[in-house]
CHARMM internal coordinates of N, CA and C (Angstrom, degrees):
IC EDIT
DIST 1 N 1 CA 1.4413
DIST 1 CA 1 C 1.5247
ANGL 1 N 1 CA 1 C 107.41
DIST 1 C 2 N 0.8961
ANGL 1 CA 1 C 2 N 110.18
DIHE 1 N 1 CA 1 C 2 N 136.19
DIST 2 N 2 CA 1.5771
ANGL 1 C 2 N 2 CA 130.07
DIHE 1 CA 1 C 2 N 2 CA -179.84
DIST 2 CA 2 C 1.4001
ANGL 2 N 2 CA 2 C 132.32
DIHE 1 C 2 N 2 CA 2 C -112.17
DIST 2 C 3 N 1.4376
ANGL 2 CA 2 C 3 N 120.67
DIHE 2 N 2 CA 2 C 3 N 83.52
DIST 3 N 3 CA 1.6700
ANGL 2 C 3 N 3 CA 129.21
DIHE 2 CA 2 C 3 N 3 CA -163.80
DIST 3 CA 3 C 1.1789
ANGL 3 N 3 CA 3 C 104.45
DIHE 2 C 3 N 3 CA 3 C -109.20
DIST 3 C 4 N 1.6025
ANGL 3 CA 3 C 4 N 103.21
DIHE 3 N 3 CA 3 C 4 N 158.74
DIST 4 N 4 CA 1.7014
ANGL 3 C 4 N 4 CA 102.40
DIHE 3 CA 3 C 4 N 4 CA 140.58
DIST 4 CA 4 C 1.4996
ANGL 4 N 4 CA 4 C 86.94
DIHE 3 C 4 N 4 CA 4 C -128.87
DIST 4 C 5 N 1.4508
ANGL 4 CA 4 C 5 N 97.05
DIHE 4 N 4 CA 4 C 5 N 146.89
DIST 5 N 5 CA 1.3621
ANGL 4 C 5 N 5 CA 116.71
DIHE 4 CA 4 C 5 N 5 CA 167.25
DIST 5 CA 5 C 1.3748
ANGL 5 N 5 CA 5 C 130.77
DIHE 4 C 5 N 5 CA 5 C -95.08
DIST 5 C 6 N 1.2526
ANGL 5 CA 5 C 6 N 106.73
DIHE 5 N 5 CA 5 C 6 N 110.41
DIST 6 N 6 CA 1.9738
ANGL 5 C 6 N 6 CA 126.43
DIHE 5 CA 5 C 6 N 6 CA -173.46
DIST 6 CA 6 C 1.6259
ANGL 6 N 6 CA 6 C 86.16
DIHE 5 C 6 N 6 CA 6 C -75.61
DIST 6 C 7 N 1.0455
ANGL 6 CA 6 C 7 N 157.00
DIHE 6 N 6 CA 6 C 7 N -27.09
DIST 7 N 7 CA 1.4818
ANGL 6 C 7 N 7 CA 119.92
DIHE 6 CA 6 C 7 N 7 CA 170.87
DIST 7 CA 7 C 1.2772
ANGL 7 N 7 CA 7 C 120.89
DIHE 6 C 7 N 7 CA 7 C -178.65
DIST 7 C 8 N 1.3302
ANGL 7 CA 7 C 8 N 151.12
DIHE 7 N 7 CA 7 C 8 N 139.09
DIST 8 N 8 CA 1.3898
ANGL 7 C 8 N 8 CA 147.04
DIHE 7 CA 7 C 8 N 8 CA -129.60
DIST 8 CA 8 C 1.3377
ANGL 8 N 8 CA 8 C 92.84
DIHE 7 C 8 N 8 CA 8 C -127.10
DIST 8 C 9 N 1.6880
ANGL 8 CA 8 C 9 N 127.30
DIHE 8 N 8 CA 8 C 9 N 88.44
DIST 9 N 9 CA 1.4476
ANGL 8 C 9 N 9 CA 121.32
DIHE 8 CA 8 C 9 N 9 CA 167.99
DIST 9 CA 9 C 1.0102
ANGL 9 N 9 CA 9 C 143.49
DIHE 8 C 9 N 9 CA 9 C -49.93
DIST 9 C 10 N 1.6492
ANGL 9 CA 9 C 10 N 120.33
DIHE 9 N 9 CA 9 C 10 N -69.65
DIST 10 N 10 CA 1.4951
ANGL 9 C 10 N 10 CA 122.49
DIHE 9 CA 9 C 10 N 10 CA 176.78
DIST 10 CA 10 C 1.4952
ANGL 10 N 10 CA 10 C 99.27
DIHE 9 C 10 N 10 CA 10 C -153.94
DIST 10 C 11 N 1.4425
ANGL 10 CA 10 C 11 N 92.66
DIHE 10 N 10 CA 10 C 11 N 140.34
DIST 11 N 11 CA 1.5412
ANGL 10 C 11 N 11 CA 101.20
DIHE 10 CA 10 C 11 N 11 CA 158.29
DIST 11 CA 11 C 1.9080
ANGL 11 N 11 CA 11 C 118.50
DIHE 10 C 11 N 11 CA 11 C -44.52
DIST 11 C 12 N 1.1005
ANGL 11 CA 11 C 12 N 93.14
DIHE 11 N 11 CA 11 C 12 N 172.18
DIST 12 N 12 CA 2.0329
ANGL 11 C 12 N 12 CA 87.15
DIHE 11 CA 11 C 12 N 12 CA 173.78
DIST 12 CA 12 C 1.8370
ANGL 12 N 12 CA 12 C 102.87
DIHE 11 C 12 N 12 CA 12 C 157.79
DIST 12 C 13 N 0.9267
ANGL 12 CA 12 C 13 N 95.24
DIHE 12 N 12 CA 12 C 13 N 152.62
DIST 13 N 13 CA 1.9875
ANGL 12 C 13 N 13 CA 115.86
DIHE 12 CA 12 C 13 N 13 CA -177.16
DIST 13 CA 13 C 1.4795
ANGL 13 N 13 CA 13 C 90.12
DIHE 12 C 13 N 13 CA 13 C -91.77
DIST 13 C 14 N 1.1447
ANGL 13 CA 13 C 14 N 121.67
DIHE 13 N 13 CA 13 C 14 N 136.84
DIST 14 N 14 CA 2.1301
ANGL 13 C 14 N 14 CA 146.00
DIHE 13 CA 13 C 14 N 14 CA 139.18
DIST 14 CA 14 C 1.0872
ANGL 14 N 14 CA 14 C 93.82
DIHE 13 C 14 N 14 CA 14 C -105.35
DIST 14 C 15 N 1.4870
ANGL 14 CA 14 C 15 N 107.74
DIHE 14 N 14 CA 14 C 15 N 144.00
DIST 15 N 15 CA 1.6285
ANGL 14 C 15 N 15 CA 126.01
DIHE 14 CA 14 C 15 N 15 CA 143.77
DIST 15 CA 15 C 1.9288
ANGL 15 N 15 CA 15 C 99.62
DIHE 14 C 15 N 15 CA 15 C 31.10
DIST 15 C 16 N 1.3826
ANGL 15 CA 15 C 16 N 117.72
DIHE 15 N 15 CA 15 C 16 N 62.38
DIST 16 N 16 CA 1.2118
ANGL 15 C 16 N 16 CA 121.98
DIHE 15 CA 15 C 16 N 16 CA 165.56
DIST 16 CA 16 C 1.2309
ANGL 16 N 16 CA 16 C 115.04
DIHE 15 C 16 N 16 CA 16 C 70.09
DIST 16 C 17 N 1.4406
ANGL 16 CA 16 C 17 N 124.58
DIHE 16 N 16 CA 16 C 17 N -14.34
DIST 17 N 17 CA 1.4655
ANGL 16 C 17 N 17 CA 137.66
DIHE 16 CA 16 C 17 N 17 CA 172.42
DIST 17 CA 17 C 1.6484
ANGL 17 N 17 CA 17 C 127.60
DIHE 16 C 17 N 17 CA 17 C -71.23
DIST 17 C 18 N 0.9492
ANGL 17 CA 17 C 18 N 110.69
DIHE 17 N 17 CA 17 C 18 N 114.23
DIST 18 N 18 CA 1.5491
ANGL 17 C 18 N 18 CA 103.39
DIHE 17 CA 17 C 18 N 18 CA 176.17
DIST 18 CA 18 C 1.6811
ANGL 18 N 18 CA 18 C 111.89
DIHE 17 C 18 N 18 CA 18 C -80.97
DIST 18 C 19 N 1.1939
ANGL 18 CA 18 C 19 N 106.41
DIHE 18 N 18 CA 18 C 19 N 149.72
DIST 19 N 19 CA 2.0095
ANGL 18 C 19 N 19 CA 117.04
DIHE 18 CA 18 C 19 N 19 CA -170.43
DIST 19 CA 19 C 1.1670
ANGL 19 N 19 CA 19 C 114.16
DIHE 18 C 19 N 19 CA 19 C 177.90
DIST 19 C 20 N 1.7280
ANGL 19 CA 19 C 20 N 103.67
DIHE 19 N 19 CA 19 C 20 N -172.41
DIST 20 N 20 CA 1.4155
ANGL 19 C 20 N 20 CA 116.12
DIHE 19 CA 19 C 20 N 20 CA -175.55
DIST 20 CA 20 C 0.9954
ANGL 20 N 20 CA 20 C 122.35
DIHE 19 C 20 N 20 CA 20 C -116.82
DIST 20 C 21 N 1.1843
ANGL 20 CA 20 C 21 N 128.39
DIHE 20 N 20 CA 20 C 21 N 122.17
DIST 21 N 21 CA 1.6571
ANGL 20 C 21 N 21 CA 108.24
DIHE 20 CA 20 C 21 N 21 CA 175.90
DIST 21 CA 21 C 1.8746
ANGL 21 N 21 CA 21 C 118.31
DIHE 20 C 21 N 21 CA 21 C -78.15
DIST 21 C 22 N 1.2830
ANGL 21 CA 21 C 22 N 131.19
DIHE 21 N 21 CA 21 C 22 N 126.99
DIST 22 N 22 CA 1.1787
ANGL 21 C 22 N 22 CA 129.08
DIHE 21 CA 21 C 22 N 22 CA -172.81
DIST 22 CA 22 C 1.4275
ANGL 22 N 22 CA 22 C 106.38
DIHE 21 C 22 N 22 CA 22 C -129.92
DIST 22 C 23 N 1.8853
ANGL 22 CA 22 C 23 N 93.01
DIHE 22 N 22 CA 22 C 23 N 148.50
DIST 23 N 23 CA 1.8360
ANGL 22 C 23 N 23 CA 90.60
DIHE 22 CA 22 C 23 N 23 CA 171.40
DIST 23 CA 23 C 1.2153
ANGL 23 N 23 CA 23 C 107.42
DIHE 22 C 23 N 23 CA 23 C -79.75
DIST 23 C 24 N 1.2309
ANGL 23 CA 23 C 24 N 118.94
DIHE 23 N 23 CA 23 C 24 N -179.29
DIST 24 N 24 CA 1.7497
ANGL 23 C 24 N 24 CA 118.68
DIHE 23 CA 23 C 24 N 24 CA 175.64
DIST 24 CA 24 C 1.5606
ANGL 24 N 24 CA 24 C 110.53
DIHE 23 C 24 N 24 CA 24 C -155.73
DIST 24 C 25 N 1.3945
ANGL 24 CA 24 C 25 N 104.65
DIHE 24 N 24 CA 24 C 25 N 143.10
DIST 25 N 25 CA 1.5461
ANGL 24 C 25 N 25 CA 107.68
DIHE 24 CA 24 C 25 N 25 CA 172.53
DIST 25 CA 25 C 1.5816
ANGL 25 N 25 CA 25 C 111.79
DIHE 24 C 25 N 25 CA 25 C -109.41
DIST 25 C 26 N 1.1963
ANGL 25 CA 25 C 26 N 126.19
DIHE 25 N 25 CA 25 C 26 N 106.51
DIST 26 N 26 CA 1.2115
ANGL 25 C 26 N 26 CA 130.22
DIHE 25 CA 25 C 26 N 26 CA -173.40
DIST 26 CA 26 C 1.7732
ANGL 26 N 26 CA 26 C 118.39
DIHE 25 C 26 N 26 CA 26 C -53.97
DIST 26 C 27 N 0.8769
ANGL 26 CA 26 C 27 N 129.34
DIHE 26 N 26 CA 26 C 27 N 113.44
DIST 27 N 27 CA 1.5012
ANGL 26 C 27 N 27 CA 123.91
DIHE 26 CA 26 C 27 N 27 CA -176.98
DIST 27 CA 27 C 1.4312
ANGL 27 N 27 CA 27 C 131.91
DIHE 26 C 27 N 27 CA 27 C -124.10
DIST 27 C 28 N 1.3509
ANGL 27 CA 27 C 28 N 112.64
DIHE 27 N 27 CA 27 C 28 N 29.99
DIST 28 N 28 CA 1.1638
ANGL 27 C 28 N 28 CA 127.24
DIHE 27 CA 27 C 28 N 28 CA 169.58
DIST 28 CA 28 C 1.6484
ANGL 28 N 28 CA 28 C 105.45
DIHE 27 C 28 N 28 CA 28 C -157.44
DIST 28 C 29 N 1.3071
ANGL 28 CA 28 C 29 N 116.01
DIHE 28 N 28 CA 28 C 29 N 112.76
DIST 29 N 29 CA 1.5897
ANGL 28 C 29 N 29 CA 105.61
DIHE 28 CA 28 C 29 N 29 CA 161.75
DIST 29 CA 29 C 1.7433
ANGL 29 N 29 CA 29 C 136.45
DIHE 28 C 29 N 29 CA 29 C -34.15
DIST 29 C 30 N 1.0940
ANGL 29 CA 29 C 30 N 126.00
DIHE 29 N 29 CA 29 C 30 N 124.77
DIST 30 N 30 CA 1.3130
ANGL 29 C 30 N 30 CA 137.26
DIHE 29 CA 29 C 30 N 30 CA -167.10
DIST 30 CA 30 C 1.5493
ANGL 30 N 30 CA 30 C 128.47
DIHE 29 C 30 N 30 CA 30 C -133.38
DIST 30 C 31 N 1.3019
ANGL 30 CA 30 C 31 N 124.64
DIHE 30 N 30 CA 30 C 31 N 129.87
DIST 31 N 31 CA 1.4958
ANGL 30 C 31 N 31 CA 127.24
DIHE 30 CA 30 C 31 N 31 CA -176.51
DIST 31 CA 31 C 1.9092
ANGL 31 N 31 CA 31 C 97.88
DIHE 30 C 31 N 31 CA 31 C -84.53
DIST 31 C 32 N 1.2496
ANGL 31 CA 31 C 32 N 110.50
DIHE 31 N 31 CA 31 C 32 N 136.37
DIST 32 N 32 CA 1.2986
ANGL 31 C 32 N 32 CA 130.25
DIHE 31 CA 31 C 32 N 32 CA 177.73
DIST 32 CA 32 C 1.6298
ANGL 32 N 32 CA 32 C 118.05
DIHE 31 C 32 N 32 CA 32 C -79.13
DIST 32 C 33 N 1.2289
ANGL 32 CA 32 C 33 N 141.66
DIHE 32 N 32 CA 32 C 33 N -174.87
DIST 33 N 33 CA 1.4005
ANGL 32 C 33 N 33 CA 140.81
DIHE 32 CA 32 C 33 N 33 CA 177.74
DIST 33 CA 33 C 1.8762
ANGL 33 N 33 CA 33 C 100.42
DIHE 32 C 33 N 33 CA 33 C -95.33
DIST 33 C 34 N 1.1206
ANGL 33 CA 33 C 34 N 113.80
DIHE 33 N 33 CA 33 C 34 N -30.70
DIST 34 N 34 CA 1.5993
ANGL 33 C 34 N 34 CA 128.95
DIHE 33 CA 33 C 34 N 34 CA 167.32
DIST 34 CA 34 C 1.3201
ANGL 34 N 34 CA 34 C 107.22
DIHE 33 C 34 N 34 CA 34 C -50.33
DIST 34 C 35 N 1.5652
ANGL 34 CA 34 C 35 N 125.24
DIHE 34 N 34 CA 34 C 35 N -41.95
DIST 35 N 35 CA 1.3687
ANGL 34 C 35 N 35 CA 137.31
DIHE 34 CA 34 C 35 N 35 CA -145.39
DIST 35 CA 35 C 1.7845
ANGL 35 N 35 CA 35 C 122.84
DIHE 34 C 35 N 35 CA 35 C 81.89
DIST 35 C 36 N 0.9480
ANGL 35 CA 35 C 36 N 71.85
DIHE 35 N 35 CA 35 C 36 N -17.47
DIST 36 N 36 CA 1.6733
ANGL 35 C 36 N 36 CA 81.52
DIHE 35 CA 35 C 36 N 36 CA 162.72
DIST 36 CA 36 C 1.6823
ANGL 36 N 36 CA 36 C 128.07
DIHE 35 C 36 N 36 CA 36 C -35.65
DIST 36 C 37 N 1.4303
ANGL 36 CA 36 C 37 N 125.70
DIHE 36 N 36 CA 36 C 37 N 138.13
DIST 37 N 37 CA 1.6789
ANGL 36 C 37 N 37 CA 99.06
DIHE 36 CA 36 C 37 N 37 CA -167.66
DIST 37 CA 37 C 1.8158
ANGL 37 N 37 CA 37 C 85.07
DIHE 36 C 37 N 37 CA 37 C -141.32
DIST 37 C 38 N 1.4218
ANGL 37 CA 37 C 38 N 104.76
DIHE 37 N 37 CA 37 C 38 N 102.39
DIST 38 N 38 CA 1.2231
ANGL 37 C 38 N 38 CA 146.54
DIHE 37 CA 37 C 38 N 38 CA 164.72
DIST 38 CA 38 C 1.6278
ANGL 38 N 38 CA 38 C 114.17
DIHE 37 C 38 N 38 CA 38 C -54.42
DIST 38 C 39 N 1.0685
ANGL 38 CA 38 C 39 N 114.52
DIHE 38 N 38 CA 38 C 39 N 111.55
DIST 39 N 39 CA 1.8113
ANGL 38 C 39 N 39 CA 127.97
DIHE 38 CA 38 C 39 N 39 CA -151.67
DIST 39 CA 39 C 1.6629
ANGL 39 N 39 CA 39 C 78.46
DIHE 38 C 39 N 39 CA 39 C -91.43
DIST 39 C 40 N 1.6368
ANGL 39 CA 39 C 40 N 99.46
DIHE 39 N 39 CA 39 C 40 N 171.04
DIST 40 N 40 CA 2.2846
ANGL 39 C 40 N 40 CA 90.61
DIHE 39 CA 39 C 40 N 40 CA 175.45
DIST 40 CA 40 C 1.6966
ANGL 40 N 40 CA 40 C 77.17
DIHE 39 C 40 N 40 CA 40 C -109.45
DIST 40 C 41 N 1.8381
ANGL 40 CA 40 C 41 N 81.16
DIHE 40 N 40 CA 40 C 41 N 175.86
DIST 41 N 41 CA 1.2691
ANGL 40 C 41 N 41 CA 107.66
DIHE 40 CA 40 C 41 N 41 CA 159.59
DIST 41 CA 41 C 1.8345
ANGL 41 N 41 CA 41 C 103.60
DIHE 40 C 41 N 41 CA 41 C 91.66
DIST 41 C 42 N 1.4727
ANGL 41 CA 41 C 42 N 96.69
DIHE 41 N 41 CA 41 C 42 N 5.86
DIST 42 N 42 CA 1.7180
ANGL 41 C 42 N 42 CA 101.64
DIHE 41 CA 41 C 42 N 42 CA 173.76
DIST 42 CA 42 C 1.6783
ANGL 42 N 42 CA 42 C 96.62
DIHE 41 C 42 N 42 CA 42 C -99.57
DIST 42 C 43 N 1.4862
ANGL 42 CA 42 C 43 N 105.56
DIHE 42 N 42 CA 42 C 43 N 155.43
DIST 43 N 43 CA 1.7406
ANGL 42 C 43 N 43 CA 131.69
DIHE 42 CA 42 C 43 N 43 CA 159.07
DIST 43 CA 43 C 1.0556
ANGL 43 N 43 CA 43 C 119.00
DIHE 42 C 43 N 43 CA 43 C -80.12
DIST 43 C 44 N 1.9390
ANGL 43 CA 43 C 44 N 97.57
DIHE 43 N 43 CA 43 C 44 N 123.93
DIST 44 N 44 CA 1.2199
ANGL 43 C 44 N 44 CA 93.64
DIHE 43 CA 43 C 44 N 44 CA 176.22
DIST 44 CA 44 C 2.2261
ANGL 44 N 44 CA 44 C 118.71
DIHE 43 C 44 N 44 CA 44 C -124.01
DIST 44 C 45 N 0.8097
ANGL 44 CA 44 C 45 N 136.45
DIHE 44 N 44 CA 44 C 45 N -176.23
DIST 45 N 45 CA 1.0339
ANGL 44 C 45 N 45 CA 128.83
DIHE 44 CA 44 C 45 N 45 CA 150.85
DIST 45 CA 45 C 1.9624
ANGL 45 N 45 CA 45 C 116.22
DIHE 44 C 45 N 45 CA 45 C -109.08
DIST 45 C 46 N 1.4237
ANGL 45 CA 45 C 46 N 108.28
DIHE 45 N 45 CA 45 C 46 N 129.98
DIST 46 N 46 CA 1.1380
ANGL 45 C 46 N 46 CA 95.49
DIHE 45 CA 45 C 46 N 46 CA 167.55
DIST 46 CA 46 C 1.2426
ANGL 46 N 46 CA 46 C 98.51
DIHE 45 C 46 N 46 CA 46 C -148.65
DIST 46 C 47 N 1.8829
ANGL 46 CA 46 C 47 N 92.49
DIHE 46 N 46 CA 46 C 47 N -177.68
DIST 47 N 47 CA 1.9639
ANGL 46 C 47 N 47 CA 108.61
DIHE 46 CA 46 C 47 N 47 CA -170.74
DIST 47 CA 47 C 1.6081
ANGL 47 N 47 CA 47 C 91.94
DIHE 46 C 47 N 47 CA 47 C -103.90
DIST 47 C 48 N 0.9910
ANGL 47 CA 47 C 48 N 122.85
DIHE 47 N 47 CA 47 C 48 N 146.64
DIST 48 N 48 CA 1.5119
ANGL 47 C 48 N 48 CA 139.12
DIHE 47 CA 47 C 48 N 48 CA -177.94
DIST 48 CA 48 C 1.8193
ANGL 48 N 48 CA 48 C 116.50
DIHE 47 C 48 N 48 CA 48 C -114.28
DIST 48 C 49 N 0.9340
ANGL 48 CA 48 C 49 N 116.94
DIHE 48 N 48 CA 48 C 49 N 43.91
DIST 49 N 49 CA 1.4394
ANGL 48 C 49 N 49 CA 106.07
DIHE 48 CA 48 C 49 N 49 CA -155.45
DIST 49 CA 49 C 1.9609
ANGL 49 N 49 CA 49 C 110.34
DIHE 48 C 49 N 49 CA 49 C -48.48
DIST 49 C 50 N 1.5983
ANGL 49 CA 49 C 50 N 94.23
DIHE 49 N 49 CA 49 C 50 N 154.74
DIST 50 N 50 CA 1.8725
ANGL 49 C 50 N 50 CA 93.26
DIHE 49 CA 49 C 50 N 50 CA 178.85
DIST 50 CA 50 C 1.1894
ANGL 50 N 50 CA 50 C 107.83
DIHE 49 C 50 N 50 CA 50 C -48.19
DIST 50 C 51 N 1.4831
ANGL 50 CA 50 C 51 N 124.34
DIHE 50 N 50 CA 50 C 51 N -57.79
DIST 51 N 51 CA 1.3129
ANGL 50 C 51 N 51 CA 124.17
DIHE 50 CA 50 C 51 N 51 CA -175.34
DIST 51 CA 51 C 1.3355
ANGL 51 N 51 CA 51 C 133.79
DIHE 50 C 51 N 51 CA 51 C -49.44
DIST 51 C 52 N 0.8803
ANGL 51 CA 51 C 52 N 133.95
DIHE 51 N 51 CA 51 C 52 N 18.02
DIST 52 N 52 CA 1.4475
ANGL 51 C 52 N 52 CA 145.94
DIHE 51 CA 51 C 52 N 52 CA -128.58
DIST 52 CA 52 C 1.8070
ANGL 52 N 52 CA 52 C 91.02
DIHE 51 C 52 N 52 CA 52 C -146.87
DIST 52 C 53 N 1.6023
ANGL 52 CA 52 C 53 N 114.88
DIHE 52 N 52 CA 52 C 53 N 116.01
DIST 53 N 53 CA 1.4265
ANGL 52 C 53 N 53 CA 102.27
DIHE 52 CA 52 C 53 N 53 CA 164.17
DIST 53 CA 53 C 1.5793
ANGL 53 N 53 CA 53 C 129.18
DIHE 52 C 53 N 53 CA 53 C -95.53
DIST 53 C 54 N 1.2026
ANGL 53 CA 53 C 54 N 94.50
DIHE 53 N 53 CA 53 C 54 N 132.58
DIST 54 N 54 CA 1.7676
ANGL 53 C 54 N 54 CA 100.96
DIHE 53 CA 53 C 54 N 54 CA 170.08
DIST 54 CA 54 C 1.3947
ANGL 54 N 54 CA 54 C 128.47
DIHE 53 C 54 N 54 CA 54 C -68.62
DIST 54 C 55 N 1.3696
ANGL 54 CA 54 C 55 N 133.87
DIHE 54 N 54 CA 54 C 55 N 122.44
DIST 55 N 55 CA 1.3873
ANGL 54 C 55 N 55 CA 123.40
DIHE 54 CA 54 C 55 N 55 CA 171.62
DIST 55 CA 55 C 1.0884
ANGL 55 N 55 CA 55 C 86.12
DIHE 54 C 55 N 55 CA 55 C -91.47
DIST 55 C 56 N 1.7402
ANGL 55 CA 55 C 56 N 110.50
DIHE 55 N 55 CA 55 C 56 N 179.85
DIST 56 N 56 CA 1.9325
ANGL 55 C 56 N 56 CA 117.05
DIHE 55 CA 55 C 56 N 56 CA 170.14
DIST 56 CA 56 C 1.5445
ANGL 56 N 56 CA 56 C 71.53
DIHE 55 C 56 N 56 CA 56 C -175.34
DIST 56 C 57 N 1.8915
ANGL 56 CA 56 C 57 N 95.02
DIHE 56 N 56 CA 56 C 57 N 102.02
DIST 57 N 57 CA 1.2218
ANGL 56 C 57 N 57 CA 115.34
DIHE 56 CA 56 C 57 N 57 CA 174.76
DIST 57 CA 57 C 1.6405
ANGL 57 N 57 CA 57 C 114.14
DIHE 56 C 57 N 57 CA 57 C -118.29
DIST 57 C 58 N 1.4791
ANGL 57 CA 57 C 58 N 117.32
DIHE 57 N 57 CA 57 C 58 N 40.57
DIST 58 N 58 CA 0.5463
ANGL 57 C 58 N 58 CA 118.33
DIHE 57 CA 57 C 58 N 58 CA -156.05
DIST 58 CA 58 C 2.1444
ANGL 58 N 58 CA 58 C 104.34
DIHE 57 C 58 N 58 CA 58 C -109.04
DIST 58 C 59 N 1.7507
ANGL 58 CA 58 C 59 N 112.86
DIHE 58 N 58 CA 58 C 59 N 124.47
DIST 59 N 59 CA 1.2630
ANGL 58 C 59 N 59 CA 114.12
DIHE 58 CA 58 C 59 N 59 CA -147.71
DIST 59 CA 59 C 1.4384
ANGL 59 N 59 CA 59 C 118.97
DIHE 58 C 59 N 59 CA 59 C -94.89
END
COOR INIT
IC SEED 1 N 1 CA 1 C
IC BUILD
């Protein structure tokens, strides 16, 4: 998945997980687990948990 993130809301627990919730700007088109095929450049909200590693492959 390929974002940039417009803004880092609040800390917060999921499913026993500690994270972040962040906005996101989608920037590369992507197929979903639905099958769904996700155009870029849409907003999203998501949970980020700490555990979770970040690449930032960006050149």
């Amino acid at each position: 998945m390929q974002v940039t993130v417009l803004e880092i809301l609040k800390d917060d627990v999921q499913d026993n997980e500690s994270g972040k919730w962040l906005y996101v700007l989608l920037t590369a088109p992507m197929w979903v687990d639905s099958g769904e095929w996700i155009e870029k450049y849409q907003k999203f909200l998501i949970f980020l948990p700490d555990a979770m590693p970040v690449f930032d492959f960006e050149g």
